[in-house]
C-alpha positions as CSV (number, residue, x, y, z in Angstrom):
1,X,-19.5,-13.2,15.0
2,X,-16.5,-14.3,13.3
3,X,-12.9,-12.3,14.2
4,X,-11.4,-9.5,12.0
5,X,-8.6,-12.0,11.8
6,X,-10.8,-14.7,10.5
7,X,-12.6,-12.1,8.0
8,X,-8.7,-11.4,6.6
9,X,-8.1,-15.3,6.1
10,X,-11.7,-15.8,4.4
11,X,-10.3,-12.5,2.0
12,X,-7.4,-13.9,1.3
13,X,-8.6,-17.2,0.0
14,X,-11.0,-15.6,-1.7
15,X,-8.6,-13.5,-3.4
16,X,-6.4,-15.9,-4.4
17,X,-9.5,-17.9,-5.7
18,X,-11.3,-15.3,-8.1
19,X,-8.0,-13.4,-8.6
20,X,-5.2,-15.0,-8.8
21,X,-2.9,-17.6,-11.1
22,X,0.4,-18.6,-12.8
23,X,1.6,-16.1,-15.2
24,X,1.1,-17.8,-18.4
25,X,1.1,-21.1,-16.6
26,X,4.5,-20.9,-15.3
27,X,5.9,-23.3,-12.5
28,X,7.2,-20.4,-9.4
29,X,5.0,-17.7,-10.6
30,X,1.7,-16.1,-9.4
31,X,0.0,-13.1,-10.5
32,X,-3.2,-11.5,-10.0
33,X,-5.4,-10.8,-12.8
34,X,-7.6,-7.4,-12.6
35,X,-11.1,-8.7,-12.7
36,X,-12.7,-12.3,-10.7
37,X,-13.3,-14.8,-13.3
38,X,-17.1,-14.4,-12.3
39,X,-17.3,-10.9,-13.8
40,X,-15.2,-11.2,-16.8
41,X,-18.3,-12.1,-18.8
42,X,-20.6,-9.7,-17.1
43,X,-18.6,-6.7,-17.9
44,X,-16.5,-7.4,-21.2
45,X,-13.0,-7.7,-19.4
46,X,-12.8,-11.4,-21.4
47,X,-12.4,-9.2,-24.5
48,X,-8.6,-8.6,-23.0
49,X,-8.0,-12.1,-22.2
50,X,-7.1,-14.7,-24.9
51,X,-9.2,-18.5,-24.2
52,X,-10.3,-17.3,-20.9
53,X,-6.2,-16.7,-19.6
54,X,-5.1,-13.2,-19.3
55,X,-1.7,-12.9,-21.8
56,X,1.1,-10.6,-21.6
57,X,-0.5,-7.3,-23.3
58,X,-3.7,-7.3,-21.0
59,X,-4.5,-4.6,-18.9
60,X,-1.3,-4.1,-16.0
61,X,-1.5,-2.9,-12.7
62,X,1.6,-3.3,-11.2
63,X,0.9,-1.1,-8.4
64,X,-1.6,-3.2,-7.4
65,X,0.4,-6.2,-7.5
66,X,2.4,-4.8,-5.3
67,X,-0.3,-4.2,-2.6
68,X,-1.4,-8.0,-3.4
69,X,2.1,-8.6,-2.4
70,X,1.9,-6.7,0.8
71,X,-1.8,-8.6,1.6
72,X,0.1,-11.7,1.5
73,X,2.8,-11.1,4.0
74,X,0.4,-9.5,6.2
75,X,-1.6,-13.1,6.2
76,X,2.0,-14.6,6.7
77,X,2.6,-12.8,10.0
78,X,-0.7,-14.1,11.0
79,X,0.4,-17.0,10.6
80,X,3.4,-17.0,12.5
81,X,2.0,-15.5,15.0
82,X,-0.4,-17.7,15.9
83,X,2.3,-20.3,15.4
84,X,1.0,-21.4,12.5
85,X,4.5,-22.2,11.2
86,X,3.5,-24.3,8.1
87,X,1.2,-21.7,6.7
88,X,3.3,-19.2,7.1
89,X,5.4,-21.0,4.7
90,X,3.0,-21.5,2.2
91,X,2.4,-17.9,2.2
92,X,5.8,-17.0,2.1
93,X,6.3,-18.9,-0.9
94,X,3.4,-17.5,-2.6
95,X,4.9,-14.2,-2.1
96,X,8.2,-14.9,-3.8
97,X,6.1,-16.8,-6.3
98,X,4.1,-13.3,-7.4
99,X,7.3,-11.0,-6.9
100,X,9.4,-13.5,-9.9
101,X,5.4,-13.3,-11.6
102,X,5.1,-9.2,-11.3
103,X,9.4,-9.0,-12.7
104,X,8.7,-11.5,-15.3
105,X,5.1,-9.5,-16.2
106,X,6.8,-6.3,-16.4
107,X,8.8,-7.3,-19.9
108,X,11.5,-9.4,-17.3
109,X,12.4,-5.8,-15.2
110,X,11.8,-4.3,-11.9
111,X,11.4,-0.5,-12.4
112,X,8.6,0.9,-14.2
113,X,7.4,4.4,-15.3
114,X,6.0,5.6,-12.3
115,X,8.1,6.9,-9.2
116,X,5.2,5.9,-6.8
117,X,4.6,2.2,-8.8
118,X,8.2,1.7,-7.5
119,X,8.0,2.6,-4.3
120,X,5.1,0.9,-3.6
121,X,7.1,-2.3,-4.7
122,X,10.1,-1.6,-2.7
123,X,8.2,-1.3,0.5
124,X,6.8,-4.4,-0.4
125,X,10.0,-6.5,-1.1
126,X,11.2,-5.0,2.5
127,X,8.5,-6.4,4.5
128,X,9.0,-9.4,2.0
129,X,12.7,-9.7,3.1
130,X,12.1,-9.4,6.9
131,X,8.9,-11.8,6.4
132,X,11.1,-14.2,4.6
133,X,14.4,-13.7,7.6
134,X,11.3,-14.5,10.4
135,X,10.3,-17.6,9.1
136,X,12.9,-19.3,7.5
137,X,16.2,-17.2,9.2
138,X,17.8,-16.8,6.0
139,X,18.2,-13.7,3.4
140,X,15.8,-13.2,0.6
141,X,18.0,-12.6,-2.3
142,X,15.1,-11.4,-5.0
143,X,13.5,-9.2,-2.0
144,X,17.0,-7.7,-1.5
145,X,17.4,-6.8,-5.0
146,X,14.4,-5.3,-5.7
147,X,14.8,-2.9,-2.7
148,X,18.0,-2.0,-4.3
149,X,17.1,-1.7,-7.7
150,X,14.0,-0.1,-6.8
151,X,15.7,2.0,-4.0
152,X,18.5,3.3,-7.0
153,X,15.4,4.4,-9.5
154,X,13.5,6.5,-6.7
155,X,16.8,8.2,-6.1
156,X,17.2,9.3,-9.4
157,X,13.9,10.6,-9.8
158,X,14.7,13.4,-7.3
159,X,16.4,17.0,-8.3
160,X,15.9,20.3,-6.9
161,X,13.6,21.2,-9.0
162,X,10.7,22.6,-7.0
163,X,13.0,22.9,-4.0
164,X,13.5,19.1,-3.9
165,X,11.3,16.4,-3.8
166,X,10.5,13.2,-6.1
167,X,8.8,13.1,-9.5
168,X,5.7,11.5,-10.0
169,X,6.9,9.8,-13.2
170,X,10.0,9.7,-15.6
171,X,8.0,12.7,-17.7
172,X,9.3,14.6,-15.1
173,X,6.5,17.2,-14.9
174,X,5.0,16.5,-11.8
175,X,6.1,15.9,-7.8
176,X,3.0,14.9,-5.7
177,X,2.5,13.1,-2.9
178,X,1.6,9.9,-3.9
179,X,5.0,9.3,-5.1
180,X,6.8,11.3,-2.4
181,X,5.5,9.6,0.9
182,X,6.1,6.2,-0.2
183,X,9.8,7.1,-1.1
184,X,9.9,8.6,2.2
185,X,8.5,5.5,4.2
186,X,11.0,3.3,2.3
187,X,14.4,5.5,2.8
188,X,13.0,5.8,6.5
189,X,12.5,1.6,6.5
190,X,15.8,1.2,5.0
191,X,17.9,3.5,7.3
192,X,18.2,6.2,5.0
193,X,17.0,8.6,7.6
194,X,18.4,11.8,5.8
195,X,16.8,11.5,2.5
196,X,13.2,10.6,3.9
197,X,13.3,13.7,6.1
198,X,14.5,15.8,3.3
199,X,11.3,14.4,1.1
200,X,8.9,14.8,4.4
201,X,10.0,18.5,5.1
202,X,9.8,19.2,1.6
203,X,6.0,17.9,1.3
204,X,5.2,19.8,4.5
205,X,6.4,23.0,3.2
206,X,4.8,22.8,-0.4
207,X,1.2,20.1,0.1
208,X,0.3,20.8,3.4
209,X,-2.5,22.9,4.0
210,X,-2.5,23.8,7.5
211,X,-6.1,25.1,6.7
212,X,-7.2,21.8,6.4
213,X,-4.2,19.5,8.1
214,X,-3.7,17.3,5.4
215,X,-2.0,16.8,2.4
216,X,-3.0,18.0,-1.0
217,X,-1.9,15.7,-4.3
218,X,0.8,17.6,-6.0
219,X,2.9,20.5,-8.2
220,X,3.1,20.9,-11.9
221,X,5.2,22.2,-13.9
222,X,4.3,24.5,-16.4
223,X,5.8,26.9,-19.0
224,X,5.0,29.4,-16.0
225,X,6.4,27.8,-13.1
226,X,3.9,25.8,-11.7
227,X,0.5,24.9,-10.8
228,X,-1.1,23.3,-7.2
229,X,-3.3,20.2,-8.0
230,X,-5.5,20.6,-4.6
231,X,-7.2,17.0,-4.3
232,X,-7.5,15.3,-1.4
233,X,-6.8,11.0,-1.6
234,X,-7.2,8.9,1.8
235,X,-4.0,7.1,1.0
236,X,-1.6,9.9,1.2
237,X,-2.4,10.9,4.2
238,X,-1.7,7.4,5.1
239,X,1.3,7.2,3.3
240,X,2.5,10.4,5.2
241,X,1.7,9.1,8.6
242,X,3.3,5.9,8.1
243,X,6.7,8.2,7.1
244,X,6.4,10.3,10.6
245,X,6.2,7.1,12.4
246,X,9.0,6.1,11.3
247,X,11.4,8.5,11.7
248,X,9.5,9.4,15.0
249,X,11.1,12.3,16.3
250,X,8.6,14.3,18.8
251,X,7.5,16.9,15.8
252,X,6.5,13.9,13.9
253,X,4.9,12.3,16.4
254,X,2.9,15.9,17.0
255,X,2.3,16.1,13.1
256,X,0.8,12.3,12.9
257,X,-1.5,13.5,15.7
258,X,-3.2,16.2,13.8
259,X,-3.4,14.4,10.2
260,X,-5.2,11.7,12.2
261,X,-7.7,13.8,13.5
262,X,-7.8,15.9,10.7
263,X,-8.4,12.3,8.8
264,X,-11.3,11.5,11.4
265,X,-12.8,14.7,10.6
266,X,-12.8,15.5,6.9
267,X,-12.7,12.0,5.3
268,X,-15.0,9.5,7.4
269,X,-18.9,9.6,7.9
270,X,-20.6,10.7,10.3
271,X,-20.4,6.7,11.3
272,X,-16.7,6.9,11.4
273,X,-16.3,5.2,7.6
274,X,-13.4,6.4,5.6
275,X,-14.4,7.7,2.3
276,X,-13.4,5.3,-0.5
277,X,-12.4,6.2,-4.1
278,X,-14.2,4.5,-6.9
279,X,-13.0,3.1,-9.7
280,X,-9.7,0.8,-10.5
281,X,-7.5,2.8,-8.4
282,X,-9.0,4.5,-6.2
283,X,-10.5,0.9,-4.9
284,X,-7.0,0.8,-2.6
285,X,-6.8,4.2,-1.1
286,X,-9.0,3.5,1.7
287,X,-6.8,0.3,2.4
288,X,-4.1,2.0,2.3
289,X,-4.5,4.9,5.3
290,X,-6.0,1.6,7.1
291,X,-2.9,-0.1,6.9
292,X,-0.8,2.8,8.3
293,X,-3.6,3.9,10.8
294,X,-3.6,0.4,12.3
295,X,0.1,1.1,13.3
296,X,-0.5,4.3,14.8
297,X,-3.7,2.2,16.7
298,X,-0.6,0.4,18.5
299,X,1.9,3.1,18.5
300,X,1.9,4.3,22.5
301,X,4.3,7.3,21.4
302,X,0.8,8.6,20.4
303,X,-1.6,10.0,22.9
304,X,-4.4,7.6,23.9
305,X,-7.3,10.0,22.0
306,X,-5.4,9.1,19.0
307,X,-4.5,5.8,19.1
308,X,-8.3,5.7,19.8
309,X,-9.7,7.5,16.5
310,X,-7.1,5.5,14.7
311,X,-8.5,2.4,16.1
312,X,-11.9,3.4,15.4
313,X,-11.8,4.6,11.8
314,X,-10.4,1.3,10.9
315,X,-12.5,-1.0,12.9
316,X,-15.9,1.4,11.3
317,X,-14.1,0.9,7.6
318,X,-14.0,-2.8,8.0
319,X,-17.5,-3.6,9.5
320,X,-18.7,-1.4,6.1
321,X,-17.0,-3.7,4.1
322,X,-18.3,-7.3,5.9
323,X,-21.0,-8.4,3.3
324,X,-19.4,-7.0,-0.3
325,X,-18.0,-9.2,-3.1
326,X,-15.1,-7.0,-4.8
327,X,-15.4,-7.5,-8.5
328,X,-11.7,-6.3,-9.3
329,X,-8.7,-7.3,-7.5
330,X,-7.7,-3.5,-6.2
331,X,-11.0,-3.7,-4.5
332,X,-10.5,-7.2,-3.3
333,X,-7.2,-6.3,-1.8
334,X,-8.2,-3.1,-0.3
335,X,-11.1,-5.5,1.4
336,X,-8.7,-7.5,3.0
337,X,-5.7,-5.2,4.2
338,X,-9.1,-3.5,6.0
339,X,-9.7,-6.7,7.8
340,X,-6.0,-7.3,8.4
341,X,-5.3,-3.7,9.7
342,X,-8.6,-4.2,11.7
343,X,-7.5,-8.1,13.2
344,X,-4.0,-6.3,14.5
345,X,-6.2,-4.2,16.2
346,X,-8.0,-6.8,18.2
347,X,-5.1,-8.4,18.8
348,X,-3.6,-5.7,20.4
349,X,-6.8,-5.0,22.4
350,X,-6.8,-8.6,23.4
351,X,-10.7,-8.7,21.9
C-alpha cells in the first residue's frame, strides 16, 4: 500500500495537472483554475472560459488559491525533509509563481472584500516566507509584503462593535468565525500575541456553546441589535484549535482538548470520517480541521488520548478519500492537505 506521503505527491501532481496554469500565459505566474479540464465540458464551466483558457472575468476564488498556496509549501517541506533539495526548489518557485498569479488575478492588489479571504492569504505568505528562508536562507520580499499588507487590512476590519472582534467583510454587518480564527492564528504566527488573544477570548465568550464545545459561525447585525447564526463548519473548529496552539498557554491547551473531542464526537462517523461540506466551498472545510488536527497529532503539550483522536480522525478522513477524482480544485486541494496532514502523521509515528 503506497504511503500517505506518496498519496500527497500523486495529489499534488495531479493538481497541478487538471488544475493548474499561467495566468493568461504569463512567464512567473501560476494559478489554478476552478474546474479540471476533463469536466469543463461535462458540466458547462467552458461557458466561462474564452477558447478553452479561463480570462480575467471568470469565476474567482481567491480563498481557494490561497489554500492551493498552502498545499504547495506543505509538498515543499516534504521535500526538504526528505532531503530532496532540488524539489523543494521547484516547489518553492511555484509558490511565488501563484502568489505574483493570485496579486495580478485580483485586478494587480492584495486585499480583497472578505476579512477571512485575507487571512487566509496572510497565513499562507507566512509559511511561504519561512518555506522560502529554509531553503534558500534568504528573505521572501513578496511573502513579506503580503503579510503586511494583509496583516494592516485585518486590523482595520476590527472595532468594538459587538464587544470586539473582526468583521466578516467590509459590509461590516457581520463578525463570525470564519474570519476571526484565522486573524487570530496569523497575529498569534506573527508575534502579535495581544491582538490574537483579544479575538480568541472574544469568540469564546460570544460562538462558543459550551453545550456542544464547539464553535457556532457568527453575529449579525441588525436594526435590533443582533442575531446568532448557529451553524456548525469543520473548519472553524480547526481554525480555532490551530489559534490555541499557538498561543499555548495551559487554558488553551485545556480548551483544544475539548474542541477535539468534541470534533471526534459530533462531526465524524461512526467510522471516525469527518463530515465534509459539499459544494465549491464547503469542498475545503474538512481539509482545513485536518491540517490543524495533524499539529495537535504531534503536539505532546496535549494529553496522549488526544493526540490520539486527532491522529485518528485524520488518518480515517484520508483513507475515505484514497480512490476519488475531485472535479473542482477546492475539492482537489482539500484531497491533498488530507493526505499531507495524514503523511506528517506517519512520519511522526515512524510508520
Amino acid at each position: 500500500m503506497e504511503s500517505m506521503q506518496e498519496l500527497a505527491h500523486q495529489a499534488a501532481i495531479d493538481t497541478h495537472q487538471r488544475f493548474g496554469r499561467r495566468l493568461l500565459r504569463l512567464p512567473g505566474t501560476w494559478i489554478g483554475q476552478s474546474y479540471s479540464r476533463a469536466h469543463r465540458l461535462r458540466d458547462g464551466s467552458l461557458l466561462s472560459d474564452l477558447n478553452g483558457c479561463a480570462h480575467p472575468l471568470s469565476e474567482w476564488n481567491y480563498w481557494w488559491q490561497a489554500h492551493y498556496l498552502d498545499a504547495i509549501i506543505d509538498d515543499g517541506h516534504s521535500y526538504l525533509a526528505a532531503g530532496d533539495a532540488e524539489s523543494a526548489r521547484a516547489e518553492l518557485a511555484r509558490a511565488n509563481h501563484l502568489l505574483r498569479g493570485i496579486r495580478i488575478r485580483n485586478f494587480g492588489m492584495l486585499p480583497n472584500y472578505f476579512f477571512d479571504d485575507m487571512a487566509w492569504l496572510a497565513l499562507a505568505s507566512g509559511r511561504l516566507a519561512q518555506f522560502t528562508l529554509a531553503v534558500t536562507g534568504e528573505g521572501n520580499h513578496a511573502a513579506q509584503t503580503a503579510m503586511r499588507v494583509l496583516g494592516e487590512q485585518l486590523h482595520a476590519g476590527m472595532d468594538e462593535v459587538l464587544g470586539g472582534g473582526l468583521y466578516w467583510s467590509k459590509k461590516r454587518d457581520f463578525k463570525n468565525t470564519p474570519a476571526n480564527a484565522p486573524a487570530a492564528l496569523f497575529f498569534g504566527r506573527t508575534g502579535q500575541k495581544d491582538t490574537a488573544r483579544q479575538i480568541l477570548q472574544w469568540l469564546e465568550k460570544n460562538l462558543f456553546s459550551a453545550e456542544r464545545g464547539l464553535y457556532l459561525d457568527g453575529l449579525r447585525l441588525t436594526s435590533q441589535g443582533h442575531t446568532m447564526e448557529p451553524a456548525v463548519y469543520t473548519y472553524n473548529q480547526g481554525t480555532v484549535l490551530g489559534a490555541l496552539l499557538e498561543l499555548g498557554e495551559p487554558a488553551d491547551l485545556a480548551h483544544a482538548q475539548v474542541l477535539i473531542d468534541a470534533t471526534t464526537h459530533s462531526l465524524s462517523s461512526a467510522a471516525g470520517v469527518l463530515a465534509f461540506n459539499r459544494g465549491g466551498d464547503g469542498n475545503l472545510f474538512a481539509g482545513i480541521l485536518c491540517r490543524y488536527l495533524a499539529l495537535a497529532a504531534k503536539d505532546h503539550r496535549l494529553e496522549a488520548a488526544s493526540r490520539e483522536q486527532a491522529k485518528d480522525l485524520v488518518k480515517a478522513t484520508a483513507g475515505h478519500l484514497i480512490d476519488q477524482e475531485p472535479r473542482r480544485l477546492s475539492a482537489a486541494v482539500q484531497r491533498w492537505m488530507i493526505f499531507a496532514a495524514a503523511a506528517q502523521i506517519e512520519l511522526e509515528a515512524g510508520d
